[in-house]
C-alpha positions as CSV (number, residue, x, y, z in Angstrom):
1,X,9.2,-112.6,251.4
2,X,6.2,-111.3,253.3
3,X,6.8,-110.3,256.8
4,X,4.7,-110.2,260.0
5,X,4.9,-106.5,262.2
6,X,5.5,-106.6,265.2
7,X,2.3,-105.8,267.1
8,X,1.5,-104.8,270.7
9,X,1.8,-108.9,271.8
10,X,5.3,-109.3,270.4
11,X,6.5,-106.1,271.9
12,X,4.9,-107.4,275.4
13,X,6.7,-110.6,275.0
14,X,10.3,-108.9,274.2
15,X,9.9,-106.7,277.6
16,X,9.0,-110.2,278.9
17,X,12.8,-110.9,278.1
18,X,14.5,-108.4,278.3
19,X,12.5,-106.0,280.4
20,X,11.4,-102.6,279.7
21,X,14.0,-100.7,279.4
22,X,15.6,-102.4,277.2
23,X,13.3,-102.5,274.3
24,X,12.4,-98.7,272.6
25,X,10.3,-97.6,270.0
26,X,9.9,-93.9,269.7
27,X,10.8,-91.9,266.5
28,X,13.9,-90.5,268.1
29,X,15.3,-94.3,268.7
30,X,14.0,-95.8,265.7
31,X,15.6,-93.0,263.7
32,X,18.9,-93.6,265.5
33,X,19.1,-97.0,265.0
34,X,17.6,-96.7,261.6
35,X,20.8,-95.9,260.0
36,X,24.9,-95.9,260.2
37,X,27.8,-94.6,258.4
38,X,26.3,-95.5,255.0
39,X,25.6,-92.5,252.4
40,X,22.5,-90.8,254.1
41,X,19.9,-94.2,254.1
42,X,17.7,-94.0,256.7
43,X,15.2,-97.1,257.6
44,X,13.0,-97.4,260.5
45,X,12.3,-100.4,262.5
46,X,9.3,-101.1,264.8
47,X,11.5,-101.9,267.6
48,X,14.8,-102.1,268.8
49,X,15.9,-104.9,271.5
50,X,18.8,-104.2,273.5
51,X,19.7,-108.0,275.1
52,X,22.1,-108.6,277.8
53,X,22.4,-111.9,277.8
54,X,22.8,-115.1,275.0
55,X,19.8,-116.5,276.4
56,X,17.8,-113.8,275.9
57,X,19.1,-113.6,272.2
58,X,18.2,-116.9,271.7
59,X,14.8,-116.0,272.8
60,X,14.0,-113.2,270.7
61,X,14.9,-115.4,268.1
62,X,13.1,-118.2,268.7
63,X,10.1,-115.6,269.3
64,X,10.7,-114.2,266.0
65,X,11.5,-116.9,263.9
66,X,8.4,-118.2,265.1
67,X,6.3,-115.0,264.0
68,X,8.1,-114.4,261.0
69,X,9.4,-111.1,262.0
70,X,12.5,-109.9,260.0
71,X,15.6,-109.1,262.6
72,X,18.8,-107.1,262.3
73,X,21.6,-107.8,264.0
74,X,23.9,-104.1,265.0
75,X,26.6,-103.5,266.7
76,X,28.2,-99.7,266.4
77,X,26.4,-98.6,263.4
78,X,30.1,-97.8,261.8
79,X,29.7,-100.1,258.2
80,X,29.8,-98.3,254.9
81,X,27.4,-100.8,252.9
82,X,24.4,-100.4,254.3
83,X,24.9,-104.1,256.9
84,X,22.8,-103.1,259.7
85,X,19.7,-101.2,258.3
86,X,16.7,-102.7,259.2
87,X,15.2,-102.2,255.5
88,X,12.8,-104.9,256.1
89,X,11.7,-103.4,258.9
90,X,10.7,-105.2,261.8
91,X,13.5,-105.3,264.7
92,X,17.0,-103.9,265.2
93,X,18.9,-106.4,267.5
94,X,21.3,-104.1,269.0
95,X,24.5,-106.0,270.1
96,X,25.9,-103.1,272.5
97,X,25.0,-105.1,276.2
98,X,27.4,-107.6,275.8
99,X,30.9,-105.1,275.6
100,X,33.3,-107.4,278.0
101,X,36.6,-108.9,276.9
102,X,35.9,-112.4,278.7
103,X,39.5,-113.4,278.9
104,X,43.5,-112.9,277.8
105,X,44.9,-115.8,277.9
106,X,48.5,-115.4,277.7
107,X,49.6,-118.9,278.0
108,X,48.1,-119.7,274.7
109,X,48.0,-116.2,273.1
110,X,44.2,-116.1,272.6
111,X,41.6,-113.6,273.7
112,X,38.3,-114.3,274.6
113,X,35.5,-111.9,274.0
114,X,31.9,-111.0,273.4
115,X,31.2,-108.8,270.4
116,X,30.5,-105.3,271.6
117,X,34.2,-104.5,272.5
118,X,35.2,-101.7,270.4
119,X,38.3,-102.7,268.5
120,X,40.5,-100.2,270.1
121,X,39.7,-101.1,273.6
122,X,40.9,-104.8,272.8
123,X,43.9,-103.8,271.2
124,X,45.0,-101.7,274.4
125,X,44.0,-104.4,276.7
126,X,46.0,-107.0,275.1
127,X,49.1,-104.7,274.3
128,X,49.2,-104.2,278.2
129,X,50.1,-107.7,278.1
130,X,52.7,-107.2,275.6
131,X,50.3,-109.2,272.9
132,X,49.2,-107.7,269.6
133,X,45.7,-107.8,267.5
134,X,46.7,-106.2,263.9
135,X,43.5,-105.3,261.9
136,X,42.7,-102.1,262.9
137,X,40.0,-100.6,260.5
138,X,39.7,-96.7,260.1
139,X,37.0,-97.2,262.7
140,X,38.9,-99.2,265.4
141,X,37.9,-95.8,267.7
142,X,34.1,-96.8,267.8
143,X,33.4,-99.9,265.7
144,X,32.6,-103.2,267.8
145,X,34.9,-106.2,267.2
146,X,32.1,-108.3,266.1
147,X,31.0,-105.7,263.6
148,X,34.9,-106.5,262.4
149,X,34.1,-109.9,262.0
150,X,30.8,-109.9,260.5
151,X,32.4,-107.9,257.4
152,X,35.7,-109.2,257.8
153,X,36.9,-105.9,258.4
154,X,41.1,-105.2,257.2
155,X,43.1,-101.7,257.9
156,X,46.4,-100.7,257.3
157,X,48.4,-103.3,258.6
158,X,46.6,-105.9,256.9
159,X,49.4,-105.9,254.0
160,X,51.6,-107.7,256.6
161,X,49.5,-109.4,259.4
162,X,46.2,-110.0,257.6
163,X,42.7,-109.5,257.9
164,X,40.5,-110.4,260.6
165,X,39.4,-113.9,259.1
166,X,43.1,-114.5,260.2
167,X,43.2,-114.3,264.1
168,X,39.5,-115.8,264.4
169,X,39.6,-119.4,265.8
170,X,36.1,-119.9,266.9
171,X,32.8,-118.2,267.4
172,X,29.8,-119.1,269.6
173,X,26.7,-117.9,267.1
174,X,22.8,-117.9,267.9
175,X,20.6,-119.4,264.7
176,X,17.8,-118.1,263.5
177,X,16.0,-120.3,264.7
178,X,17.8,-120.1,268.5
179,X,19.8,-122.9,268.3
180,X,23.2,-122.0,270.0
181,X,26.6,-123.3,268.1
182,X,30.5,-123.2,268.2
183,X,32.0,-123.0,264.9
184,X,35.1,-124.5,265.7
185,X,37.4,-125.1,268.0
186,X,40.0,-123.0,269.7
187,X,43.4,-124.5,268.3
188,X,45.7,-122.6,265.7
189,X,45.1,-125.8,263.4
190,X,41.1,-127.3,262.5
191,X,40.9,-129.8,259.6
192,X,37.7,-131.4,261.6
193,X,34.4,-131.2,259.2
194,X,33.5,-128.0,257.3
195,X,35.0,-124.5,258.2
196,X,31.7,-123.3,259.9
197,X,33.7,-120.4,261.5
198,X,35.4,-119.2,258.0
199,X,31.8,-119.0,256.7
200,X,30.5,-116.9,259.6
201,X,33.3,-114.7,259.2
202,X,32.4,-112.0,256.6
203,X,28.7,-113.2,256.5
204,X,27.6,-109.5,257.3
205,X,24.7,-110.9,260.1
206,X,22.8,-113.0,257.6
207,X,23.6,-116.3,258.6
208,X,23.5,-116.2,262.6
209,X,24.3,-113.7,265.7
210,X,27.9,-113.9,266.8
211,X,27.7,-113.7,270.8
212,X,31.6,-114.9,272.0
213,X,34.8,-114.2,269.5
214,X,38.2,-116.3,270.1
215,X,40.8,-114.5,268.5
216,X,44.6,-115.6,268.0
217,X,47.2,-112.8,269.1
218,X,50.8,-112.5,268.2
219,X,53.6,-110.8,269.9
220,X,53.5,-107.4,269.9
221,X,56.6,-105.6,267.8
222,X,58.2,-103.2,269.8
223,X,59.6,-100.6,267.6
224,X,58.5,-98.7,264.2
225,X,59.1,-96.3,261.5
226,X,56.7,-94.0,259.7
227,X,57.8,-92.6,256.0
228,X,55.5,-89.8,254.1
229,X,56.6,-90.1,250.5
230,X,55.1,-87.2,248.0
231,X,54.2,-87.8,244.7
232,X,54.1,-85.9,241.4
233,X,51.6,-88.2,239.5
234,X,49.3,-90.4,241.4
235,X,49.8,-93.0,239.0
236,X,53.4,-93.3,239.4
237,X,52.7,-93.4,243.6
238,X,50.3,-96.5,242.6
239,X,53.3,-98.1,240.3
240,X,55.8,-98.0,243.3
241,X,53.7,-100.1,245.3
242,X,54.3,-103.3,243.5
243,X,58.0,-102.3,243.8
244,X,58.9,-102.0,246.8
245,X,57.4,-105.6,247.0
246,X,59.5,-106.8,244.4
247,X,62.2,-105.5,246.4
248,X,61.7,-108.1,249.0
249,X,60.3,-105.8,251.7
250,X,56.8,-106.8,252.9
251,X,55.6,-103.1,255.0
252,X,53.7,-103.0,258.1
253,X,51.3,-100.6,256.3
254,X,51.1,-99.2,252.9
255,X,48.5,-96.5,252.2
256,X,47.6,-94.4,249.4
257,X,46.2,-90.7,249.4
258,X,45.3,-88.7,246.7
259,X,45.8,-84.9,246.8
260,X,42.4,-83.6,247.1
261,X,41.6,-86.2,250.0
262,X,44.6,-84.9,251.7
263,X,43.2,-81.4,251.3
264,X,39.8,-82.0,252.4
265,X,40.6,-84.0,255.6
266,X,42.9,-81.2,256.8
267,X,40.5,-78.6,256.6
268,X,38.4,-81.2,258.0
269,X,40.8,-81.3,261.3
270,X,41.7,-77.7,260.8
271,X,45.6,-79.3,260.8
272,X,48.0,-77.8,258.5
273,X,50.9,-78.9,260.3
274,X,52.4,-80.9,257.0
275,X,52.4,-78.3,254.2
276,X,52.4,-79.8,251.1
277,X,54.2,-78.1,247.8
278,X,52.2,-77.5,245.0
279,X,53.1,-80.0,242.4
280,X,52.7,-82.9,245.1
281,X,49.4,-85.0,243.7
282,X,49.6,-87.9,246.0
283,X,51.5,-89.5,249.2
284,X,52.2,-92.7,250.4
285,X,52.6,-93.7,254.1
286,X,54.7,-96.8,254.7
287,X,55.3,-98.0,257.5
288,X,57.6,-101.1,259.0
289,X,57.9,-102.4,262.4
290,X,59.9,-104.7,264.0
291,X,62.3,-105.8,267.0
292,X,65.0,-104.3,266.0
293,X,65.8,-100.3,265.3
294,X,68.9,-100.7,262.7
295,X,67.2,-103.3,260.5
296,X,64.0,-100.7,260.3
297,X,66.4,-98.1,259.2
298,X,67.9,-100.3,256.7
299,X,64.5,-101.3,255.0
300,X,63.5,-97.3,255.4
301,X,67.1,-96.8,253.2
302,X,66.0,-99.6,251.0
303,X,62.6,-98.4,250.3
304,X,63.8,-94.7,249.8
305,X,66.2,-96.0,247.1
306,X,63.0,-98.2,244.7
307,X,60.7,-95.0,245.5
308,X,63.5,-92.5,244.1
309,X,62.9,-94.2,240.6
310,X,59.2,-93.2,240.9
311,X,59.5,-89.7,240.7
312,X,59.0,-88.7,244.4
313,X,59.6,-85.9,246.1
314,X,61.6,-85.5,249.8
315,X,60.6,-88.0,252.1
316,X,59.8,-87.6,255.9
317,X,60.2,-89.9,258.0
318,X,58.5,-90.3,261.3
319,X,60.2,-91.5,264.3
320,X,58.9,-90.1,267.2
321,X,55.1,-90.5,268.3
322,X,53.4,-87.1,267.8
323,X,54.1,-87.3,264.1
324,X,53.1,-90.2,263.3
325,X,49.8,-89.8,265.4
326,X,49.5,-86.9,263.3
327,X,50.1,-88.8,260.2
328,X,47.7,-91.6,260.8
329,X,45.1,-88.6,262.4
330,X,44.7,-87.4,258.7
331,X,44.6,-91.2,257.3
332,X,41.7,-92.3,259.6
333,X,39.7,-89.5,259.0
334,X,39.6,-89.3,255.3
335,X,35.7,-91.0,255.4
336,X,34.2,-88.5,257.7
337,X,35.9,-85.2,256.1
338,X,35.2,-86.9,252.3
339,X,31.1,-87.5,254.0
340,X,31.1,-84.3,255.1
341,X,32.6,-82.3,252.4
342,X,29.9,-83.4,249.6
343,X,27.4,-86.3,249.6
344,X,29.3,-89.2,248.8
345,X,28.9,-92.9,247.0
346,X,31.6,-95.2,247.2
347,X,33.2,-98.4,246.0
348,X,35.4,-100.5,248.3
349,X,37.6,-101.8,245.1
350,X,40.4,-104.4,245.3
351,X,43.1,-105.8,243.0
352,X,45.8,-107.3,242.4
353,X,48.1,-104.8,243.6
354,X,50.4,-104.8,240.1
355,X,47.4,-103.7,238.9
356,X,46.8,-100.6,241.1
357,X,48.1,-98.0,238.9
358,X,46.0,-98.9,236.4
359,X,42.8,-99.4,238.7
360,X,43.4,-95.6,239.3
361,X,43.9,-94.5,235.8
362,X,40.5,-95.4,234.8
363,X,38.5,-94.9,237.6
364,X,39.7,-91.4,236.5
365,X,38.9,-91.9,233.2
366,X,35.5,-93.3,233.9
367,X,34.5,-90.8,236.2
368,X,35.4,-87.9,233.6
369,X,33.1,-89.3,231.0
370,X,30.6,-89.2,233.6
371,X,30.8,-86.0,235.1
372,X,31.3,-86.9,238.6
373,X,34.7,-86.2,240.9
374,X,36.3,-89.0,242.2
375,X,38.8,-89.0,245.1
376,X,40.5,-92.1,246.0
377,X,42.3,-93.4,249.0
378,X,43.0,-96.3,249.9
379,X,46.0,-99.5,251.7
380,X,47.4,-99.6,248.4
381,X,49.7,-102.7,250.0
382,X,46.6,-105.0,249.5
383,X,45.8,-103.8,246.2
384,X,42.4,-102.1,248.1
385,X,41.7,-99.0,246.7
386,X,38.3,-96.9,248.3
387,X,36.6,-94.6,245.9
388,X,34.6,-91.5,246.7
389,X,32.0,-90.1,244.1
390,X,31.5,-86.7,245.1
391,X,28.0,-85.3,244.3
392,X,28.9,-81.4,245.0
393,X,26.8,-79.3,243.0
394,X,24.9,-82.1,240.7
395,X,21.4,-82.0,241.2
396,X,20.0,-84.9,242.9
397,X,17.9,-86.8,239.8
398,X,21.4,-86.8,237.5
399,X,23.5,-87.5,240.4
400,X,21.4,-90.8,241.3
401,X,21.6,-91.9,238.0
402,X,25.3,-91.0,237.1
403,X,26.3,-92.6,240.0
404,X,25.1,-95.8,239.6
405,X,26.2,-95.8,235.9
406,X,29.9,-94.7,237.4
407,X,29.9,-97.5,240.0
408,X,28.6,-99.9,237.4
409,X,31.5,-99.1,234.7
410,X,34.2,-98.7,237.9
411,X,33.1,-102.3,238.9
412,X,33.3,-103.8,235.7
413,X,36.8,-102.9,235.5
414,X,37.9,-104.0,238.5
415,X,36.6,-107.4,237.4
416,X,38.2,-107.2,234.4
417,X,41.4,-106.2,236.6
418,X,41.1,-110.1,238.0
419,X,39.5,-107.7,241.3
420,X,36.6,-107.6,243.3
421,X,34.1,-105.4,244.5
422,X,34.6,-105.0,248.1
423,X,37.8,-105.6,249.9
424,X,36.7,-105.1,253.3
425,X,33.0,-103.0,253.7
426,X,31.2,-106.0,252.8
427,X,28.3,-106.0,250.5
428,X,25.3,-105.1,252.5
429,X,22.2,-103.5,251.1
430,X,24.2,-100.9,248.5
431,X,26.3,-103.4,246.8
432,X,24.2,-106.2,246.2
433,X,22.7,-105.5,242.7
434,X,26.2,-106.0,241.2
435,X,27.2,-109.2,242.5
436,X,26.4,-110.4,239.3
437,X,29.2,-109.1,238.1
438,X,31.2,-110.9,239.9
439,X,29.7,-114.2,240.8
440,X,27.9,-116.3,238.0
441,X,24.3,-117.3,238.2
442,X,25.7,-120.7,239.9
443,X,28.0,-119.1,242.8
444,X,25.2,-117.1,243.4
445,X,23.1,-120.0,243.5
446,X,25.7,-121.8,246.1
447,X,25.2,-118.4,248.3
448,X,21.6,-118.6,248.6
449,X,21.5,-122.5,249.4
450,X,23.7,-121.6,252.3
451,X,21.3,-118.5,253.5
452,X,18.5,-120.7,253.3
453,X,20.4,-123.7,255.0
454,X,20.7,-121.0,258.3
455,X,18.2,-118.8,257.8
456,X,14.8,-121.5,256.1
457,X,12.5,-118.6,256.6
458,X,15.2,-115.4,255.8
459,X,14.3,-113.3,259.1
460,X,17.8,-112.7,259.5
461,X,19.0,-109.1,258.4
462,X,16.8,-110.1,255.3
463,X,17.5,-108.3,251.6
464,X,21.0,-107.9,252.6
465,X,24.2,-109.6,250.0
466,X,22.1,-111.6,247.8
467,X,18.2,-111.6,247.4
């Protein structure tokens, strides 16, 4: 797709919207804004817009689409698969003007809001109300809730309340071209015409700008329990998973943590407050919550009776605050200590969750033959496990390439797993080249009809899920 740049006119005609300080272009911004969370990419745009207002997102757009100059849509720069670089170029959209929660409406159990509300900050502001919003990514501390959206983002306690395609009822979107659109409606049931707000949700910016977010809220559960169970073989921690399922019990969260990711994230906080024997290889956290304290204790006793055939070692359970803010302290900030540890590549696997133990065993396996370390982590409840290549001391030409040849083998077993490549980063710029692993040439077909259906001339966050 050839491009236009964005010359001296167009940047007079985006002040002309916006005004001037809201549109930047020096190294130091374009740098900023030329990358996020993902490995260390770096793209620089020409410009980056800072709107305030829907209007004046539709009219950069309609400015653009009419000049052919490629836009990306960002919001807090948090994603892991490359979403919001600007590798075409042209203009970063920044999203972060419009940050207000519009409305709670507690009659109906909806909340209203535009998309630069970090995650967090919505689910306080609702739970003051006594309402709950459940996903809750690793990066509900700075990540904007229509950055959620956009990748269909998950968390821990998406083993029991679901992902964020699940509490989405409708979505006010600018085109490509402009054109503002609702996708839906906002009722708990929709069988009117096509589900245009399912297919925004996940569509990683490609298919239109997603300015107002109505999202379903449920009750929120007013007590919960916190268990730390240690493992002998990581394999065996995977196996119990399914179990404690099978059991009947469905967890609040279920998450998975390797030894040496345990390691590194506590020197990472400098926390060594939960010593951890020798011969432990793996924990699990589960967690359940409810209404009512002695049926939480009874599923605790339940669960501690299917993990004991595992091979686990003494279990802690949390029932006070401070340790389990301390527990989910050294869960959240596995990515950053992992990042800043070694150089990092990873995989956002998923599968069936029967099938996690054996996910695990040869991504191990895979990784030996390759002569890279991987470190896995991951909400084992969903079956989503996230790997870490570490680079360490490989130099950079045969770590490139072992890499890709790792990711490429890991990948081709998920699928062979009945799994799929990315459970919840999205697919982004990183990811693309193996969707054909997972899609045949006439899904992938079906996916770039719908692009071009939105998006006729592709200026929208161009190059990114499919070509």
């Amino acid at each position: 797709m050839s491009y236009q740049p964005v010359s001296p006119l167009i940047v007079q005609s985006l002040i002309d919207i916006v005004g001037s300080s809201q549109v930047h272009s020096s190294l130091s911004k374009c740098t900023a804004y030329g990358q996020d969370k993902t490995e260390d990419l770096l793209f620089l745009p020409e410009v980056i817009v800072l709107p305030k207002t829907v209007v004046q997102i539709q009219q950069i757009m309609r400015l653009c689409s009419q000049n052919q100059i490629p836009v990306t849509p960002r919001g807090a720069g948090t994603g892991l698969a490359g979403g919001a670089l600007p590798v075409c170029g042209g203009i970063v959209l920044s999203m972060e003007c419009l940050n207000q929660i519009l409305e709670i409406d507690e009659a109906n159990l909806q909340v209203t809001t535009e998309p630069a509300v970090i995650t967090e900050v919505l689910q306080e502001k609702v739970q003051e109300k006594g309402l709950y919003y459940p996903p809750d990514p690793a990066s509900r501390g700075s990540s904007f809730i229509g950055g959620n959206v956009a990748t269909n983002s998950g968390g821990p306690r998406a083993v029991k309340y679901g992902v964020v395609k699940d509490y989405v009822l409708n979505l006010e979107v600018v085109l490509p071209n402009g054109d503002l659109i609702w996708t839906g409606a906002n009722t708990l049931k929709n069988s009117t015409g096509y589900n245009l707000t399912q297919l925004m949700v996940g569509s990683e910016g490609t298919l239109g700008i997603i300015t107002k977010i109505v999202l379903k809220l449920i009750p929120l559960p007013s007590h919960s329990l916190l268990m730390l169970v240690p493992f002998r073989s990581p394999t065996k921690a995977c196996a119990a998973v399914s179990a404690i399922f099978q059991a009947g019990i469905t967890p609040s969260c279920l998450e998975f943590m390797e030894r040496a990711a345990i390691d590194i994230a506590a020197n990472y906080l400098q926390n060594n407050t939960l010593p951890i024997k020798e011969e432990v290889q793996a924990h699990l956290i589960v967690e359940v919550d409810g209404n009512h304290l002695d049926s939480l204790y009874l599923d605790c006793e339940k669960i501690n009776s299917v993990l004991e055939q595992f091979d686990c070692g003494t279990i802690l359970l949390a029932d006070d605050q401070t340790t389990k803010n301390t527990l989910w302290q050294l869960r959240r900030n596995l990515n950053p200590a992992i990042k800043q540890y070694s150089a990092v590549k990873k995989a956002d696997t998923v599968v069936p969750r029967a099938a996690l133990a054996e996910l695990l065993k040869g991504i191990h396996q895979i990784s030996t033959q390759h002569g890279i370390r991987a470190i896995n982590y991951g909400h084992a409840g969903d079956g989503n496990l996230h790997v870490s290549l570490l680079q360490e001391q490989l130099p950079n030409p045969i770590w490139e390439q072992q890499a890709s040849s790792t990711l490429q083998a890991i990948f081709k077993l998920v699928k062979s797993l009945n799994g799929t490549i990315s459970g919840e980063h999205g697919i982004g710029w990183i990811q693309k080249k193996y969707m054909p692993l997972v899609f045949n040439p006439v899904e992938l077909q079906l996916m770039r009809a719908i692009k071009k259906t939105f998006d006729p001339t592709s200026i929208l966050n161009p190059s990114k899920i499919i070509d």
